[in-house]
PLY file of the C-alpha trace (Angstrom):
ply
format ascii 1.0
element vertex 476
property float x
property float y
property float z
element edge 475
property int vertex1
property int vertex2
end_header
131.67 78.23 114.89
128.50 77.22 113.37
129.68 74.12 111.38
128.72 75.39 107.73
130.22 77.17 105.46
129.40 80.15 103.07
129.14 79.51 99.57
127.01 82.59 98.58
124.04 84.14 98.25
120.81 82.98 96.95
119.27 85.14 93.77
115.76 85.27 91.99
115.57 82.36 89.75
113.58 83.88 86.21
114.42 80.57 83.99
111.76 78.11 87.01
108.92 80.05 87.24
106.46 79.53 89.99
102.69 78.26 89.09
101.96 81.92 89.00
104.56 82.80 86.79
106.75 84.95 89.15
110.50 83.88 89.57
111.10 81.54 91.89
112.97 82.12 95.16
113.81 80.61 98.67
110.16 82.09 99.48
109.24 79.95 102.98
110.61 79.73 105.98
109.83 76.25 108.51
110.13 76.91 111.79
108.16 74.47 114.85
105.88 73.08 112.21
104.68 76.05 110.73
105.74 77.88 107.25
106.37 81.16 107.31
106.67 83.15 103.94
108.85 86.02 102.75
106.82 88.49 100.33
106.83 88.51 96.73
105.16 90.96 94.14
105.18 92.74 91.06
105.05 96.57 91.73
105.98 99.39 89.34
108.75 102.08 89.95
109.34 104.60 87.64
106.89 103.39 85.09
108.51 99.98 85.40
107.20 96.43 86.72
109.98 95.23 89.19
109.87 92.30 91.41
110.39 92.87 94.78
110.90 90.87 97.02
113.71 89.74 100.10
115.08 87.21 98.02
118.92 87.51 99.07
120.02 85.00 101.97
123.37 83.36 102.80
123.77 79.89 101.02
125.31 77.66 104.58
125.91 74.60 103.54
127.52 71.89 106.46
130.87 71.45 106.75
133.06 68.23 108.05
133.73 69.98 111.09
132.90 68.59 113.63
130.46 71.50 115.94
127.41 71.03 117.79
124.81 73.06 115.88
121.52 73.26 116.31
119.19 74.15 112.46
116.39 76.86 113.93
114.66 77.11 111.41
115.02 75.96 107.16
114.59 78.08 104.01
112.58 76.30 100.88
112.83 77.51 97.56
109.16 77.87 96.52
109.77 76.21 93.01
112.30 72.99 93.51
112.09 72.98 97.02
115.52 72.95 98.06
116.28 72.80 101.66
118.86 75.39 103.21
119.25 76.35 106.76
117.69 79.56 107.91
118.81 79.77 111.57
121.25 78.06 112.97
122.23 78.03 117.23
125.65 76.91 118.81
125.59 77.25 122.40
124.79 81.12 123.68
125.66 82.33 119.76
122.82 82.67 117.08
123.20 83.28 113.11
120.08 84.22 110.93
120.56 84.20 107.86
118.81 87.23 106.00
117.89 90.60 107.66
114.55 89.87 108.45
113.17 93.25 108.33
112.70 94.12 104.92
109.38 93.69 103.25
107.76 92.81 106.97
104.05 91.53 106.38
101.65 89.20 108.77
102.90 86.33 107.51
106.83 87.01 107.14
109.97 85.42 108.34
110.50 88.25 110.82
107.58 86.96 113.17
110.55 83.57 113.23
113.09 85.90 114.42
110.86 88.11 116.57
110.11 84.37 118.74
114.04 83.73 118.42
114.57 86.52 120.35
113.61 84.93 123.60
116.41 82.88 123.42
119.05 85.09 122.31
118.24 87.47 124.87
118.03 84.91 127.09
114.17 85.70 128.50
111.18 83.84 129.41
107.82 84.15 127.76
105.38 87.15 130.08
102.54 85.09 129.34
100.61 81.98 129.94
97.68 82.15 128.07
97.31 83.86 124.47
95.59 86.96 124.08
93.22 88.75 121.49
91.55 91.79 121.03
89.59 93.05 118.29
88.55 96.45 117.61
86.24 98.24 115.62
87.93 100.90 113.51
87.14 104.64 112.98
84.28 104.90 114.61
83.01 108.61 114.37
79.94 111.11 114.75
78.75 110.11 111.31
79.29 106.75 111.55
75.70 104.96 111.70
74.41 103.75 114.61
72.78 100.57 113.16
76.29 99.15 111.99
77.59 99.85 115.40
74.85 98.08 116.61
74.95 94.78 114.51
78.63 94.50 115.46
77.63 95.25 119.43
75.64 92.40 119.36
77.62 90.44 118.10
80.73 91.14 120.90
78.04 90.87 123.64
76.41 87.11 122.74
80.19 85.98 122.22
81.40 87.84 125.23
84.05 89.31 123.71
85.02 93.28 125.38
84.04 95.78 122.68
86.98 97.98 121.78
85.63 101.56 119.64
88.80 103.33 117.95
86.94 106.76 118.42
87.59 109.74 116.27
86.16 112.37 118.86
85.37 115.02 115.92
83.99 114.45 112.40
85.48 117.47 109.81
84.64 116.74 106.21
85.96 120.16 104.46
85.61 119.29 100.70
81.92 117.80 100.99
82.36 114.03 99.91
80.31 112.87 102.94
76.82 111.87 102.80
75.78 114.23 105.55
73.47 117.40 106.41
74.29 120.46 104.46
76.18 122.67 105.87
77.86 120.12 108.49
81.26 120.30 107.84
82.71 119.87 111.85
80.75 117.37 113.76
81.97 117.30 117.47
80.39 113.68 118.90
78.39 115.64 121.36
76.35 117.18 118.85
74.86 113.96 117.76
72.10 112.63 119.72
71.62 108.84 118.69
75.53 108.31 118.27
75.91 109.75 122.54
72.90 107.69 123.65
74.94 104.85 121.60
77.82 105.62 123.49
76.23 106.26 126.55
74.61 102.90 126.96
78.16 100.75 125.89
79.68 102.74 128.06
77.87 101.25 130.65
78.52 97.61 129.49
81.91 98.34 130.11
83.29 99.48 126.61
86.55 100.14 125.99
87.39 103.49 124.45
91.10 104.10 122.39
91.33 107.55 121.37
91.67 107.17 117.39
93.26 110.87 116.32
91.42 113.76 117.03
89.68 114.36 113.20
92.07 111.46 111.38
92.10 114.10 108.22
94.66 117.13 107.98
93.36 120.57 107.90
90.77 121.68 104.64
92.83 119.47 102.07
93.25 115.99 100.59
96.35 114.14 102.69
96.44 112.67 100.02
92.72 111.05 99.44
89.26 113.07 100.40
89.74 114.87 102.94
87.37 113.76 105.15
87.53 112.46 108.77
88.87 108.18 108.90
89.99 108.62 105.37
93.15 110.80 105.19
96.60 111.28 107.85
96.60 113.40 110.70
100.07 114.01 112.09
101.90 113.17 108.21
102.11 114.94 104.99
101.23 111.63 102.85
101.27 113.73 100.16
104.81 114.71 99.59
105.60 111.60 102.63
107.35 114.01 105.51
105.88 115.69 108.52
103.64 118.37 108.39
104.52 121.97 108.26
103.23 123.06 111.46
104.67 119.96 113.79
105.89 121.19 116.90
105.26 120.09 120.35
102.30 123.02 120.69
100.78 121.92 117.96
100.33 118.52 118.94
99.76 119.06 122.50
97.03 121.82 121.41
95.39 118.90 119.29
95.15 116.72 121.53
93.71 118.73 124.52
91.01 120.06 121.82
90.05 116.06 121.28
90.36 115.61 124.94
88.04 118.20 125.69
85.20 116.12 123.84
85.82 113.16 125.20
85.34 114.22 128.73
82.12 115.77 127.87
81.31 112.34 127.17
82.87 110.96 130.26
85.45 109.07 128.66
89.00 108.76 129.23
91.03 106.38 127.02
93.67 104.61 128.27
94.87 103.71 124.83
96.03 106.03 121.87
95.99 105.13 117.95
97.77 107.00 115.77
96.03 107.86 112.21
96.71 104.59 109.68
100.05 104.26 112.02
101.75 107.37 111.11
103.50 110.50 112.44
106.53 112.20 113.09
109.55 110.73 115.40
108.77 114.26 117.39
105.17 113.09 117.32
106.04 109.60 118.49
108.15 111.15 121.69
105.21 113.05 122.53
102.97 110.03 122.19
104.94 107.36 124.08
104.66 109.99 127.24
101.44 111.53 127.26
99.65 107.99 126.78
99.93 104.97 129.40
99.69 102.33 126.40
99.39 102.62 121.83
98.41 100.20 119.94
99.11 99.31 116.47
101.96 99.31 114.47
104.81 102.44 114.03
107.11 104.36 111.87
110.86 104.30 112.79
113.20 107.26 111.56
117.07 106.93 112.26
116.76 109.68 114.63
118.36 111.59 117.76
116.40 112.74 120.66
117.41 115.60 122.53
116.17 117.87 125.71
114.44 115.29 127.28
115.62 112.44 129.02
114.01 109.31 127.87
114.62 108.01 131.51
112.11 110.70 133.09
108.88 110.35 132.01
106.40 112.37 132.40
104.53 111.96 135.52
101.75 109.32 135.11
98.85 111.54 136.85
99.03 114.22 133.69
98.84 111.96 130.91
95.45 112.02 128.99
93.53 109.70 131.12
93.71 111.28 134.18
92.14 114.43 135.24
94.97 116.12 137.47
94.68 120.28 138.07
97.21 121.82 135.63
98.06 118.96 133.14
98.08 121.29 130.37
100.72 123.22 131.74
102.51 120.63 132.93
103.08 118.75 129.60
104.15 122.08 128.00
106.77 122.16 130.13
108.13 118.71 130.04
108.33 119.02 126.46
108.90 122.64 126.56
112.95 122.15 125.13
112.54 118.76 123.01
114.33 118.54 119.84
114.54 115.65 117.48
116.75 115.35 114.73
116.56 112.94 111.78
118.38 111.99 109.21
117.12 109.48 106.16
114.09 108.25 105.64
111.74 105.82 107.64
110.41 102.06 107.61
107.38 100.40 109.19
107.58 97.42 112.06
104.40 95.36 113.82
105.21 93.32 116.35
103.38 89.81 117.65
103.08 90.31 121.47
103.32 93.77 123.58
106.34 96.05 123.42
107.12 97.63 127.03
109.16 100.47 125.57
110.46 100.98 121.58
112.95 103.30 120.60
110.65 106.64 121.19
109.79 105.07 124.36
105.91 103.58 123.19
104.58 101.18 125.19
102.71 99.28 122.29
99.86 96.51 122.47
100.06 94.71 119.06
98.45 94.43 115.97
99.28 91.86 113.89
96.60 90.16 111.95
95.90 92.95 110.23
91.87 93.28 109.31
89.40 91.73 106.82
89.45 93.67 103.66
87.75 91.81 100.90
88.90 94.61 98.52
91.33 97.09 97.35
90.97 100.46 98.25
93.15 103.42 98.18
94.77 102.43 101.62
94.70 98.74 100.61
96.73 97.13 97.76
96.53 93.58 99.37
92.93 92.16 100.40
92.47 90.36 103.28
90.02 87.14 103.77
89.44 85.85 107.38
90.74 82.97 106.28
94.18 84.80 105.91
93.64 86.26 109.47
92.84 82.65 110.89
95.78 81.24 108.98
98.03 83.77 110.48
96.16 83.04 113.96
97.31 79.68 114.04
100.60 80.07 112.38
101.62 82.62 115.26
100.73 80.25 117.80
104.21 78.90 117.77
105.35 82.67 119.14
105.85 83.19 122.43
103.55 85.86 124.28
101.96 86.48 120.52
98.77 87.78 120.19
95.66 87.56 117.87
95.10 91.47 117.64
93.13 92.92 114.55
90.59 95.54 113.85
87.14 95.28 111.99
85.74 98.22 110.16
81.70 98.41 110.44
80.97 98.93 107.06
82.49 95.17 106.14
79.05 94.09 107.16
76.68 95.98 105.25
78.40 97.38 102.00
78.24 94.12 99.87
77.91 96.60 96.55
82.15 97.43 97.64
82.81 94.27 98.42
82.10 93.67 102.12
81.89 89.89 103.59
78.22 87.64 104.29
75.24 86.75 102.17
73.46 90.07 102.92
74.16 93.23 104.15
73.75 93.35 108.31
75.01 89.26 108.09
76.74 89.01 111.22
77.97 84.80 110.61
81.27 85.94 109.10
82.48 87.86 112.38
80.95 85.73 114.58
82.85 82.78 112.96
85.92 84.78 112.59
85.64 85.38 116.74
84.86 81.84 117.45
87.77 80.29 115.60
90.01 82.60 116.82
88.71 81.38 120.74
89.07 77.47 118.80
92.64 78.26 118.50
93.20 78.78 122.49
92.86 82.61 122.28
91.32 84.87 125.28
90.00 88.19 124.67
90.76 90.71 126.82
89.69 94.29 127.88
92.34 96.70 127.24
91.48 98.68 129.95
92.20 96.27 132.04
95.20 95.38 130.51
96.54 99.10 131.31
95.40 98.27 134.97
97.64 95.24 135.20
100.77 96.42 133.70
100.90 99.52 134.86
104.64 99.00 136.68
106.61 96.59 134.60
110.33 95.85 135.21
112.85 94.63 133.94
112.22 95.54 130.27
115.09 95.22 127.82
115.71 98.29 125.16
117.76 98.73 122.47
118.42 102.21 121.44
119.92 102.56 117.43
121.63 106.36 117.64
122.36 108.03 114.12
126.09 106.97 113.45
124.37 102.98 113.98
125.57 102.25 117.19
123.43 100.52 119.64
122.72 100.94 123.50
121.68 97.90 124.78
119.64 98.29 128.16
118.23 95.36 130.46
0 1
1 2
2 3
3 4
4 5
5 6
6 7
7 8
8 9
9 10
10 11
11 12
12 13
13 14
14 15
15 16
16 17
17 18
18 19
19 20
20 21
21 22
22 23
23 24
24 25
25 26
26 27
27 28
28 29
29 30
30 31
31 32
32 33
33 34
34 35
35 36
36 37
37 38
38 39
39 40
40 41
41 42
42 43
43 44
44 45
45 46
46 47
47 48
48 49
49 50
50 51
51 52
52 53
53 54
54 55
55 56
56 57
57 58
58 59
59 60
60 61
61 62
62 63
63 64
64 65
65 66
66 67
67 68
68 69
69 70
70 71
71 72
72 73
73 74
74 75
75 76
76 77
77 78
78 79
79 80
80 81
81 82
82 83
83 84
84 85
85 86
86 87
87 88
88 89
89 90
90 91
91 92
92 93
93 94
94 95
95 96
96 97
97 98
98 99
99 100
100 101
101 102
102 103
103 104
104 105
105 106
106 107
107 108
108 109
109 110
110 111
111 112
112 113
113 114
114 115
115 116
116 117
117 118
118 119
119 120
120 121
121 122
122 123
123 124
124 125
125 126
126 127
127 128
128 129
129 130
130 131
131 132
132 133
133 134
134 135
135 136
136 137
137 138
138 139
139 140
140 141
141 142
142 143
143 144
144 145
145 146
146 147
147 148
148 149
149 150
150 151
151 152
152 153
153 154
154 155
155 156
156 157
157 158
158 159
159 160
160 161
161 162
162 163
163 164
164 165
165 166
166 167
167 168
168 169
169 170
170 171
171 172
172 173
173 174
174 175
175 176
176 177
177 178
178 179
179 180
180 181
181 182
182 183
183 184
184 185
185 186
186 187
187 188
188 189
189 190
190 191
191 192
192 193
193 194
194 195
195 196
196 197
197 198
198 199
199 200
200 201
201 202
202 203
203 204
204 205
205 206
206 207
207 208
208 209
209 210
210 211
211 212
212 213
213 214
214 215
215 216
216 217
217 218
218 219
219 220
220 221
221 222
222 223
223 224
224 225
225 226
226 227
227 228
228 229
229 230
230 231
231 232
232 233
233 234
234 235
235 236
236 237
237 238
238 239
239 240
240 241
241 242
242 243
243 244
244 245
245 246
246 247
247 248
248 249
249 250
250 251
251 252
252 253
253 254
254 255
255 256
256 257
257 258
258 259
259 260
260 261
261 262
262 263
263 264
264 265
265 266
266 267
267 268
268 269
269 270
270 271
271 272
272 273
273 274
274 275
275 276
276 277
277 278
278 279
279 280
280 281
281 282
282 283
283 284
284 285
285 286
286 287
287 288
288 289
289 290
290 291
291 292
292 293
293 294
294 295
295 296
296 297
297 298
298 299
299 300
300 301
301 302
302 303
303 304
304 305
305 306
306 307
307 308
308 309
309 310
310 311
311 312
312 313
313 314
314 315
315 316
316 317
317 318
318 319
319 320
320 321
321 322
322 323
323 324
324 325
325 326
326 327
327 328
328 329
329 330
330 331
331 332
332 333
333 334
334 335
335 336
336 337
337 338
338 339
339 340
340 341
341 342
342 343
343 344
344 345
345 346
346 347
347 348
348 349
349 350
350 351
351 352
352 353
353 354
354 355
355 356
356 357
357 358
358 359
359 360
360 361
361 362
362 363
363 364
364 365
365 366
366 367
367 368
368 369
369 370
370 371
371 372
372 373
373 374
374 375
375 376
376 377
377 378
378 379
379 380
380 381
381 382
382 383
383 384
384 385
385 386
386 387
387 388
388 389
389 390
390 391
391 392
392 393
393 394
394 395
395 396
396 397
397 398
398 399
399 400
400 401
401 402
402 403
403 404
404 405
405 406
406 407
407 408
408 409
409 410
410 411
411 412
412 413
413 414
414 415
415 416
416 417
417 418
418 419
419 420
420 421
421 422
422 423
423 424
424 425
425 426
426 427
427 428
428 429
429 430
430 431
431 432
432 433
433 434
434 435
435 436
436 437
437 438
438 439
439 440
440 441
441 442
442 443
443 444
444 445
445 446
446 447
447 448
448 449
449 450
450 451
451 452
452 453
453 454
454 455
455 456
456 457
457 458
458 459
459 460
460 461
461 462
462 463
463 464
464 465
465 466
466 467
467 468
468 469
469 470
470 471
471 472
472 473
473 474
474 475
């Protein structure tokens, strides 16, 4: 059909090492001019160093028959730089040549078959310019005003929207925080310069996405300090499953406590973050209806929804951003008999452009560059230049409807002692160069809120729905 022929499988090759002395592999992946690459590192399990990495792929090589085929895409081994195809077309009928979701990173093959999938389902691009959108991350009560400030400036002389990931209520239980004595819960209200801060962006049109309602679980590490930005919210990261008290009450009664905040401050997000991405698949049900649009990546469970059909939303005017007379009550009941079972464990995906309905039913706006991280840290194993985030810019310029989406923490410009970016702390070059090469490259930053606005009735979205025995339901 495809006019090769299997000979195999490709395996780790430990007698031609790389430069860096790993084994070498078919690491890259061409596709349109630009080299993708699969991931590769050295990571211990159970006290051992093992190599991971999605080295296995099908060896094609072409045949005599005579088939118009059309080579996608080509596989290099990172060592002797063999050539072997990756993705091959004939006609209506595509093969790919690995499972390209293993190992997913910003870089990865997966972001070749996430643009591939225009054409095998047969769809044209939504877009005709390329968006961006950066925010700045876990910004709450305690967070100080003057690094809010630098980075403000900053947005406004390269008229960029600003995007806050708000944390409506600081809760610091076991003390780590440099912060008054004795101030343990710090609502955003109670904190005078951070609400005239807010106050006055709000008025420059500032876009608000409700980041969690403390990011931190209860009076206990999950698993780091236990303090508000630092730990999980809606996940036991200790012993990695859902919390004990997840239910739909519980969630709902979180979220109208963080909602009751934010309207004291006027605001009304139209855009929801979960915690450092994670929840439960009950969580993510609740999510995906109580919130016009996420954004950021998600965690999949093979899982079965039951009690509520996926097909009847909830009503649009009692989701969190609107203000409709007896929206408490009404969510209760919509998710009054929901039950979700799951079976096995979970994986993480990111997408490159805007998802108008995943398996939990999420509308998601992407993130897919990631953020500048100079160093490791207990959430980060991999730093992050912005020269790996303008690399990745570029390289995802070849995928349709992709974005440039990322997030910028404040303290990257002022804690140069932990290994933030500039010359001097409050040196505002690198993000204003990291903004204007990311314009250089043909991007547009938008306003999320806007965004929302536009797309508020979108047809014609394809779904694919994977049930527990791994059948699919395929829905245009």
């Amino acid at each position: 059909m495809f006019g090769h022929t299997y000979t195999g499988l490709t395996k780790l090759d430990t007698e031609n090492r790389n430069a860096q002395g790993d084994p070498s592999f078919f690491k890259y992946v061409d596709y349109k001019g630009e080299r993708f690459d699969k991931f590769a590192q050295w990571v211990e399990r159970d006290n051992e160093q093992v190599f991971a990495a999605p080295f296995e792929q099908t060896i094609l090589e072409k045949s005599e028959e005579d088939h118009p085929v059309e080579v996608l895409a080509t596989s290099i081994q990172d060592e002797s730089g063999e050539e072997i195809p990756y993705a091959l077309r004939s006609g209506n009928k595509f093969y790919v040549a690995d499972i390209p979701f293993s190992y997913v990173h910003e870089s990865d093959r997966y972001l070749v078959f996430s643009d591939l999938l225009f054409d095998i389902l047969d769809l044209p691009p939504r877009h005709q310019s390329r968006k961006a959108v950066m925010r700045i991350e876990d910004v709450h009560p305690l967070t100080p005003v003057y690094h809010l400030m630098l980075i403000e400036e900053v947005f406004k002389t390269q008229e960029v929207p600003l995007h806050i990931a708000l944390i409506p209520m600081f809760y610091d239980p076991l003390y780590n925080y440099d912060r008054r004595p004795g101030e343990s819960i710090v609502p955003m209200n109670v904190r005078a310069p951070f609400m005239n801060w807010i106050k006055r962006i709000q008025k420059d049109n500032a876009v608000f996405i409700w980041h969690g309602v403390t990011h931190q679980y209860k009076s206990q590490r999950n698993p780091h300090s236990g303090y508000s930005s630092d730990d999980f919210e809606f996940w036991d990261a200790v012993n990695n499953t859902t919390i004990k008290e997840d239910s739909v009450n519980y969630v709902l009664d979180r979220l109208d406590l963080g909602m009751s905040y934010l309207k004291e401050a006027g605001i009304s997000p139209k855009v929801w973050l979960t915690p450092h991405y994670q929840a439960s698949a009950l969580d993510y049900y609740i999510f995906a209806d109580v919130f016009d649009w996420n954004i950021g990546r998600a965690i999949y469970f093979l899982n079965e929804m039951t009690g509520v059909n996926p097909q009847a939303k909830l009503p649009a005017e009692f989701r969190y951003d609107q203000k409709t007379p007896g929206a408490q009550k009404a969510r209760r009941q919509h998710f009054e008999s929901l039950n979700v079972d799951v079976e096995g464990g979970w994986f993480g995906q990111l997408y490159p452009y805007e998802i108008y309905g995943d398996v939990y039913g999420q509308r998601l706006i992407p993130e897919i560059l990631g953020n500048p991280q100079p160093f490791t840290s207990d959430h980060v194993w991999y730093p992050r230049s912005l020269d790996d985030i303008l690399a990745d810019a570029k390289r995802n310029k070849v995928i349709r409807d992709s974005w440039a989406s990322l997030f910028f923490h404040p303290y990257i410009l002022t804690d140069l002692f932990n290994g933030g970016v500039g010359d001097y702390p409050g040196d505002k070059g690198p993000l204003i160069r990291l903004i204007k090469q990311i314009k250089s490259l043909g991007y547009e930053f938008v306003s999320l809120d806007e965004f929302a606005e536009q797309k508020k009735e979108v047809k014609n979205v394809t779904r694919i729905k994977i049930n527990l025995n791994g059948s699919m339901e395929y829905k245009k």
